[in-house]
N, C-alpha and C positions, 0 to 999 in steps of 0.2 A: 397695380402699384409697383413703382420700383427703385427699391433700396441698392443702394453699392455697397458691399461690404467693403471695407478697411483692410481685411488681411484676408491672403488670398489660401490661406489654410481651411479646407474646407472637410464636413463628413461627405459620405457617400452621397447621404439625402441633399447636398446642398447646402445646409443648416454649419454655423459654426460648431465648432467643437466645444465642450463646456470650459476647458482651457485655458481657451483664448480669450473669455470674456473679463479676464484679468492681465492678461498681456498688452505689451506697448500695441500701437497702430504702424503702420508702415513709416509714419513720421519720426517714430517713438517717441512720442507724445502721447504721453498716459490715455487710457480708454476713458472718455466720459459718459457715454450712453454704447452699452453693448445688452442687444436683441437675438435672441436664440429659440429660433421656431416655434414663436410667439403665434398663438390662437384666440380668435374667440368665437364663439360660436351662438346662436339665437336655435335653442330647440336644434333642429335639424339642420340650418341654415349657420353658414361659416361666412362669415363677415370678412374675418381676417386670415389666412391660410398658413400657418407657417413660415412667418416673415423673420429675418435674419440680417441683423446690420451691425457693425459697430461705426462707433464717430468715438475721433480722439479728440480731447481739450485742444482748441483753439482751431479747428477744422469747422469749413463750413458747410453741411449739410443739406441738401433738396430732398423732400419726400414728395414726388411725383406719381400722380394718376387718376384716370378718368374718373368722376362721378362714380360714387358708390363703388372703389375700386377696394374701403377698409381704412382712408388714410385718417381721416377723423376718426374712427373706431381707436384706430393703434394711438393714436395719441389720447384720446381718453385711456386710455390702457397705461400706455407710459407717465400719464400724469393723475394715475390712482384716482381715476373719477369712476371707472368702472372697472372688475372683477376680470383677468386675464384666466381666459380659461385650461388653458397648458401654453406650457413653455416659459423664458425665463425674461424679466427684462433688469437692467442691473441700470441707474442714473444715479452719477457722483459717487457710485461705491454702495449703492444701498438698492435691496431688492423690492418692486414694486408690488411684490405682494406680499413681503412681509416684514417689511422698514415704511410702508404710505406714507408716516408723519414725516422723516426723515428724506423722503424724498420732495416731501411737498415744503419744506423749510429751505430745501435748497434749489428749485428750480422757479423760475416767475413764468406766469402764463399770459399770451395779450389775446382774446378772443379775436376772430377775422372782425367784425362786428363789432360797437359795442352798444349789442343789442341781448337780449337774451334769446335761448336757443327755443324757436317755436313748437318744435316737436315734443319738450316737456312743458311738465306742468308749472305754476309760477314758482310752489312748492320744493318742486326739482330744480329748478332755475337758481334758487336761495340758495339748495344746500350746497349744489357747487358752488359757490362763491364762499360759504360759512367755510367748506371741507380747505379751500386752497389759501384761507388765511386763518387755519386750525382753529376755529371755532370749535370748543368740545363737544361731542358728538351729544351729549346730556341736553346742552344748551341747546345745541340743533334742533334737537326736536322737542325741548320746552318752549323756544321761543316760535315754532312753526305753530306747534299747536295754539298757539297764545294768539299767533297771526289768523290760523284761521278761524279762530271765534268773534274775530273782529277789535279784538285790544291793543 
């Protein structure tokens, strides 16, 4: 997969600095999505390796690479569908792991498809859609379980 970062401030590892993830972009044009050696990982198995980007407001952005390279991974990550297992991702000013509602109030998602994702269940399939137009998490799973009883 491969990300361009925005500013060419880098650590040793590659990875932005934690700094900069509040600082302008080269345009200086405020940071809209800043990524900082972002992980996730399945058990033993790393999905996503320590990716690092920033994108400023009104910049337009490619996330390029091959099949099973992470890039669906990371954007489940950035858009609080799934659990980032280290590092940081910061959308419109608010932390994906610990602002979720906050970021999902402010970003729209369009599936490639619109079809639902085969790999889950139809179950899984709901709660994403319930999680990204805040559906209480109560309700989520009242109304799942109410689904699968057949009512």
């Amino acid at each position: 997969m491969t990300a361009a970062p925005t500013n060419s401030s880098k650590a040793p590892n590659g990875s932005q600095p934690a700094a900069a993830i509040h600082n302008n972009g080269k345009s200086g044009a405020p940071i809209a999505i800043a990524v900082e050696n972002i992980v996730k990982r399945y058990g033993s198995f790393e999905a996503v390796k320590g990716v690092s980007f920033q994108v400023a407001e009104g910049e337009i952005f490619g996330l390029l690479g091959p099949n099973g390279a992470g890039k669906s991974t990371l954007i489940r990550m950035m858009t609080t569908l799934i659990p980032v297992t280290s590092g940081k991702a910061i959308v419109g000013g608010h932390d994906v792991s610990k602002d979720s509602d906050d970021v999902r109030r402010m970003i729209g998602v369009i599936p490639q498809a619109l079809t639902s994702d085969p790999d889950l269940t139809v179950g899984e399939n709901l709660s994403i859609y319930a999680k990204l137009y805040s559906v209480p998490r109560a309700q989520r799973r009242e109304k799942h379980c109410r689904g699968a009883r057949g009512r």
